[in-house]
Backbone as JSON, one array per atom type, in Angstrom:
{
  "sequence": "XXXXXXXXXXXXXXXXXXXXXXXXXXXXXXXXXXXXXXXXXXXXXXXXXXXXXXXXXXXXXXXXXXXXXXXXXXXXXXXXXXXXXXXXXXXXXXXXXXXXXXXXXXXXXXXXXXXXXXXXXXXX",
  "N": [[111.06, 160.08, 64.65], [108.51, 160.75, 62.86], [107.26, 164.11, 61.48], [104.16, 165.26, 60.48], [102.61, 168.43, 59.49], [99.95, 169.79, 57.68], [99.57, 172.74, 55.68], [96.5, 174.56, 54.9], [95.84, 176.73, 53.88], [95.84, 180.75, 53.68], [94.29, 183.01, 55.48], [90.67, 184.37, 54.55], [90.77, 182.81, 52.34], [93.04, 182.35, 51.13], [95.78, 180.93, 48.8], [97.64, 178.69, 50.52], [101.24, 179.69, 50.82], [105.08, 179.33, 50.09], [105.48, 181.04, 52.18], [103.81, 180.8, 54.36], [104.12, 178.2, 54.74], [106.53, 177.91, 56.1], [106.15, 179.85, 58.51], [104.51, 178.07, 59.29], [106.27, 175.8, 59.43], [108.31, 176.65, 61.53], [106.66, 177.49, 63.77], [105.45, 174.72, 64.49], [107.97, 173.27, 64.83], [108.99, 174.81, 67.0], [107.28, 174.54, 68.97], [107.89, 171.62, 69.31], [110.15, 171.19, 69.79], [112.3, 169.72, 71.94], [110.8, 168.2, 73.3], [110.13, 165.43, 75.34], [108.41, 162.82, 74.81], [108.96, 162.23, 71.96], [111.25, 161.56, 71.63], [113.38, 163.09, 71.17], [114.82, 162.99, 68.88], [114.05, 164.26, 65.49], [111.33, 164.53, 62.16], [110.03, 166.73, 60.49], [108.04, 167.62, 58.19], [106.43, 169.68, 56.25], [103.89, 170.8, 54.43], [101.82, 171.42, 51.45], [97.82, 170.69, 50.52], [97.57, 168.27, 48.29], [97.5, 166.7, 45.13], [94.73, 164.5, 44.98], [93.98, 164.8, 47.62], [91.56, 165.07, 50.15], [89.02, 167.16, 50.49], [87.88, 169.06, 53.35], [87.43, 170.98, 55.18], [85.63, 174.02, 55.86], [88.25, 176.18, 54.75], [89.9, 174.64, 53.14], [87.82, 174.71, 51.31], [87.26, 176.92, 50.16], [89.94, 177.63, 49.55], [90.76, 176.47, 47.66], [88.68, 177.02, 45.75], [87.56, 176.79, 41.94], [89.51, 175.33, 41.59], [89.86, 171.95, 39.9], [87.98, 169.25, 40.62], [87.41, 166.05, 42.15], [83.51, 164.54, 42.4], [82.73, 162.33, 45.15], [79.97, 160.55, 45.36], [76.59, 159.89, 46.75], [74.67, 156.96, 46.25], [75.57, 157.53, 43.31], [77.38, 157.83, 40.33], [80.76, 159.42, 40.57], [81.59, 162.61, 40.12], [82.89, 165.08, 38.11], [84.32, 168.06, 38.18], [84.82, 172.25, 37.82], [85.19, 173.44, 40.55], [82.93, 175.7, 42.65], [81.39, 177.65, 43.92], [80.65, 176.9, 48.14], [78.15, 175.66, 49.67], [75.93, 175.29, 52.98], [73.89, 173.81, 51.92], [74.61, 172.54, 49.67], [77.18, 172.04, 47.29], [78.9, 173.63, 44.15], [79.55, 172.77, 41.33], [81.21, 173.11, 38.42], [80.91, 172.09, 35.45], [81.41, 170.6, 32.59], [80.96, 173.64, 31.54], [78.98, 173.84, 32.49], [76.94, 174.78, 35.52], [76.23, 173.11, 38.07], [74.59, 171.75, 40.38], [75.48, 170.35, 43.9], [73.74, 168.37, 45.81], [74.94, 168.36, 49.94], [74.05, 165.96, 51.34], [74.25, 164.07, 49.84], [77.1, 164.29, 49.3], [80.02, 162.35, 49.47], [82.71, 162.33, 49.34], [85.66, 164.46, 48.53], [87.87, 165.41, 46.33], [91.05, 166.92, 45.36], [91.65, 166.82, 41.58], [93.82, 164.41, 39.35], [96.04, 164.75, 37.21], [95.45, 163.64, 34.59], [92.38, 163.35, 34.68], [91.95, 166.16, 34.76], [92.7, 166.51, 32.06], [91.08, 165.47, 30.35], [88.55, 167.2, 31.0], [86.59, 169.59, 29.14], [87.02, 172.3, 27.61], [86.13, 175.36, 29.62]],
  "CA": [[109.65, 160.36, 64.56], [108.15, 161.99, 61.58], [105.52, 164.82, 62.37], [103.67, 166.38, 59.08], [101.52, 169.23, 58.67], [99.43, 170.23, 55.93], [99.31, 173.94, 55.84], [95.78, 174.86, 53.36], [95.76, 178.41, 52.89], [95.57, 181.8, 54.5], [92.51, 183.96, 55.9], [90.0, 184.86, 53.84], [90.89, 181.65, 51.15], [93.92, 182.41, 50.52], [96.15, 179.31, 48.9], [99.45, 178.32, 51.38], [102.62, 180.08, 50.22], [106.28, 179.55, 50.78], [106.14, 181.51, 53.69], [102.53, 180.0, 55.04], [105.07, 176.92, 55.54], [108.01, 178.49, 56.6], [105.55, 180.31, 59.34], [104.29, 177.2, 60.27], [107.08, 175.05, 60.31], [109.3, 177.69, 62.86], [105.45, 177.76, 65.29], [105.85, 173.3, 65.42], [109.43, 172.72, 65.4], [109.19, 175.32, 68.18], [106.76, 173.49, 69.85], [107.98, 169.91, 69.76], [112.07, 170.46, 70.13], [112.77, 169.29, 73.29], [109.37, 167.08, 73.86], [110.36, 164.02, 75.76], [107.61, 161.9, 73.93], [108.91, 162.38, 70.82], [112.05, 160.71, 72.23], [114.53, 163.92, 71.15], [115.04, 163.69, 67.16], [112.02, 163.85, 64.82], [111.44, 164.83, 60.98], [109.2, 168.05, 60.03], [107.43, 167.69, 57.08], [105.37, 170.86, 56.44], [103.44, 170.83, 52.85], [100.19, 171.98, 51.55], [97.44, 169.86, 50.15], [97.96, 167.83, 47.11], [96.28, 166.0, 44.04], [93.89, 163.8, 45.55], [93.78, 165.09, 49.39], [90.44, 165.38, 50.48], [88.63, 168.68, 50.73], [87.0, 168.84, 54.32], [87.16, 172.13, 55.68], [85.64, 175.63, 54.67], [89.22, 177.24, 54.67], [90.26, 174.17, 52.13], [86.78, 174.67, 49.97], [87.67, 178.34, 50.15], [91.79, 178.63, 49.19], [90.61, 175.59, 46.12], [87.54, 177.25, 44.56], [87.76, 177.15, 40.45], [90.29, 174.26, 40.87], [88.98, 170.99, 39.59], [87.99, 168.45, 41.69], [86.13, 165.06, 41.92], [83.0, 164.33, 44.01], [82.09, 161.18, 45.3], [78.26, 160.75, 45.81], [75.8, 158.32, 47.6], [74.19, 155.81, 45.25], [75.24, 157.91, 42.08], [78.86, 157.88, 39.87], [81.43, 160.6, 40.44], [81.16, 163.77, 38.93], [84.6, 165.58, 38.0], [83.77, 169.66, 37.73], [85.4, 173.02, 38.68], [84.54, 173.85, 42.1], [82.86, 176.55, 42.45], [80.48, 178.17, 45.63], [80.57, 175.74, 48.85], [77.0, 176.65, 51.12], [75.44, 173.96, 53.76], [73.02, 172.66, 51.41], [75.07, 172.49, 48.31], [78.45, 172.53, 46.49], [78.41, 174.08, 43.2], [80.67, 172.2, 39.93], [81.0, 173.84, 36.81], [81.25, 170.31, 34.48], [81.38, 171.03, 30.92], [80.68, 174.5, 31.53], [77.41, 173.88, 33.35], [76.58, 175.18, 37.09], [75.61, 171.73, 38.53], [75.04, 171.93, 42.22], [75.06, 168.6, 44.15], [73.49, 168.02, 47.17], [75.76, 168.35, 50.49], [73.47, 165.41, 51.83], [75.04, 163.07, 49.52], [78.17, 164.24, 49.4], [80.87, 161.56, 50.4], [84.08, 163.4, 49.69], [85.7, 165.98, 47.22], [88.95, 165.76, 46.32], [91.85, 167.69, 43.92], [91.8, 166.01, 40.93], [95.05, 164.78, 39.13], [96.43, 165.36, 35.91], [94.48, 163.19, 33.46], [90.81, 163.47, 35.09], [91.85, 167.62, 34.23], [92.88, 166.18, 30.51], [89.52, 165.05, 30.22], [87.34, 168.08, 30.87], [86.33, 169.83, 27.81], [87.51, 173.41, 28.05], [85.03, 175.64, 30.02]],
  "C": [[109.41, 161.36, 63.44], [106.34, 162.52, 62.0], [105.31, 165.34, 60.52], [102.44, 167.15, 59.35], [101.23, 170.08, 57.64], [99.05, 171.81, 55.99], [98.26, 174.17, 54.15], [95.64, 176.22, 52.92], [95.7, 179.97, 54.04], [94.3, 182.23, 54.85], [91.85, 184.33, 54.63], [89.88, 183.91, 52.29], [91.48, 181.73, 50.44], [94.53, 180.72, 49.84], [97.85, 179.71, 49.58], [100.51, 179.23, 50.5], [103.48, 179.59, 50.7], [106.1, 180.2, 52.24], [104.98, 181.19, 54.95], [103.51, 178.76, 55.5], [105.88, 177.18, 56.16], [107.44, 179.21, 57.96], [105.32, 179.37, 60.13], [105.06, 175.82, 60.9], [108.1, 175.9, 61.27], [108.05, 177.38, 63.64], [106.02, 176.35, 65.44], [107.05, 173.13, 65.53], [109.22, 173.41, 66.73], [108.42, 174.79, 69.36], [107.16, 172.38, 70.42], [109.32, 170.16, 70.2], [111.72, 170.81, 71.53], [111.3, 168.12, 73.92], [109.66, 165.77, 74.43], [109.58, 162.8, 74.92], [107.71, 161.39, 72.47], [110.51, 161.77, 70.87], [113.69, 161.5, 71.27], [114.61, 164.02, 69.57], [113.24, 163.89, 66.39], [112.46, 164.74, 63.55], [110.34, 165.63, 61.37], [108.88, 168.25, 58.98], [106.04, 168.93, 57.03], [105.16, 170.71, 54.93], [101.71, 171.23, 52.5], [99.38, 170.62, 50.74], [97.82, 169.41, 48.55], [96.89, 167.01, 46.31], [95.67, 164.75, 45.09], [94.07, 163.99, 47.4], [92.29, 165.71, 49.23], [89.86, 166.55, 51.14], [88.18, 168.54, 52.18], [86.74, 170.05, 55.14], [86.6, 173.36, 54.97], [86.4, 176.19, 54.15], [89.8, 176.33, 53.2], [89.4, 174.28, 50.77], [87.48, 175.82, 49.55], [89.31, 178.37, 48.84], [91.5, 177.31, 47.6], [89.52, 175.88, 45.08], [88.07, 177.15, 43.46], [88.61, 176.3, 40.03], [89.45, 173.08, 40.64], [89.1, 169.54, 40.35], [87.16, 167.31, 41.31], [85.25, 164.51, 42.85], [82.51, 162.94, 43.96], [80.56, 161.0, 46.0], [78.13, 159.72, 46.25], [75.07, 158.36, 46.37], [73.97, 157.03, 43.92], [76.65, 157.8, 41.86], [79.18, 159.33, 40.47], [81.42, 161.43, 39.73], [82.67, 164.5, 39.28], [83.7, 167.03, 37.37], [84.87, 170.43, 38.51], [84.82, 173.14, 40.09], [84.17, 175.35, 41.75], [81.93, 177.39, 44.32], [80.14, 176.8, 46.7], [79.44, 176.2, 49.63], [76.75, 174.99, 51.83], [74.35, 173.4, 53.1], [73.76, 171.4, 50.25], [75.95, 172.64, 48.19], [78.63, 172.6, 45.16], [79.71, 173.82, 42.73], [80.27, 172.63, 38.6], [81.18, 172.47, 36.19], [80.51, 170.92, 33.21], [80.55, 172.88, 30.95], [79.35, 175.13, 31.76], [77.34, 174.07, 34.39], [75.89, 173.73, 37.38], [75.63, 171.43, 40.44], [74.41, 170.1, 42.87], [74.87, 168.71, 45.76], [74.63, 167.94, 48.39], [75.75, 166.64, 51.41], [74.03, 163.75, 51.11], [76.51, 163.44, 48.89], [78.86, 163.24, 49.78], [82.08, 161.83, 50.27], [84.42, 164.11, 48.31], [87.55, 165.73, 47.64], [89.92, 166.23, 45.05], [91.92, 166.21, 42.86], [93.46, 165.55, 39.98], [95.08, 164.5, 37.7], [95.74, 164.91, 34.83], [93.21, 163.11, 33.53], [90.82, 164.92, 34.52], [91.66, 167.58, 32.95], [92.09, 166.16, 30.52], [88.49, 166.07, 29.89], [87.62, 168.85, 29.56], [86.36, 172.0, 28.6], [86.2, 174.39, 28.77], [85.11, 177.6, 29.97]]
}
């Protein structure tokens, strides 16, 4: 059985460390060894989020501000910007070195962007 969790960051929006994993894989292994359900062996994959994992929590808006991300909207294209302030109306993308806040209302997800969508942006 393979278990994984995604450890996103510390209090206050921190981002995961070495020892944010190492914390949290010792709490589940300690949990699951010995779990009958899990039928005695099992893999432990502990890792933090990665290029294209989907933002969805405050603690993940939080520990990723200023990294660059891409949002998917209702009935408009994707917009690729830094991240910047997350509130309940709004999430605020720097794109080409413009404050561009986009509705939370059509939001449809937000995720890290990967290496050649970054190529792309024009320095800010």
């Amino acid at each position: 059985t393979r278990v994984t969790v995604t450890v996103a960051g510390g209090g206050g929006g921190g981002r995961a460390d070495a020892a944010a994993c190492a914390a949290a894989s010792a709490a589940v292994r300690g949990a699951l060894e010995g779990r009958a359900e899990l039928g005695g062996a099992f893999t432990l994959h502990v890792t933090t989020p990665g290029v294209g994992a989907a933002l969805a929590s405050p603690a993940a808006f939080a520990a990723f501000k200023g990294f660059v991300v891409r949002v998917r909207r209702a009935a408009a294209p994707p917009v690729v910007g830094r991240l910047g302030d997350v509130g309940d109306r709004a999430l605020v993308l720097f794109v080409r070195g413009r404050r561009t806040a986009v509705p939370r209302d059509r939001v449809l997800d937000v995720a890290l962007c990967i290496a050649d969508e970054i190529a792309r942006m024009p320095p800010t």
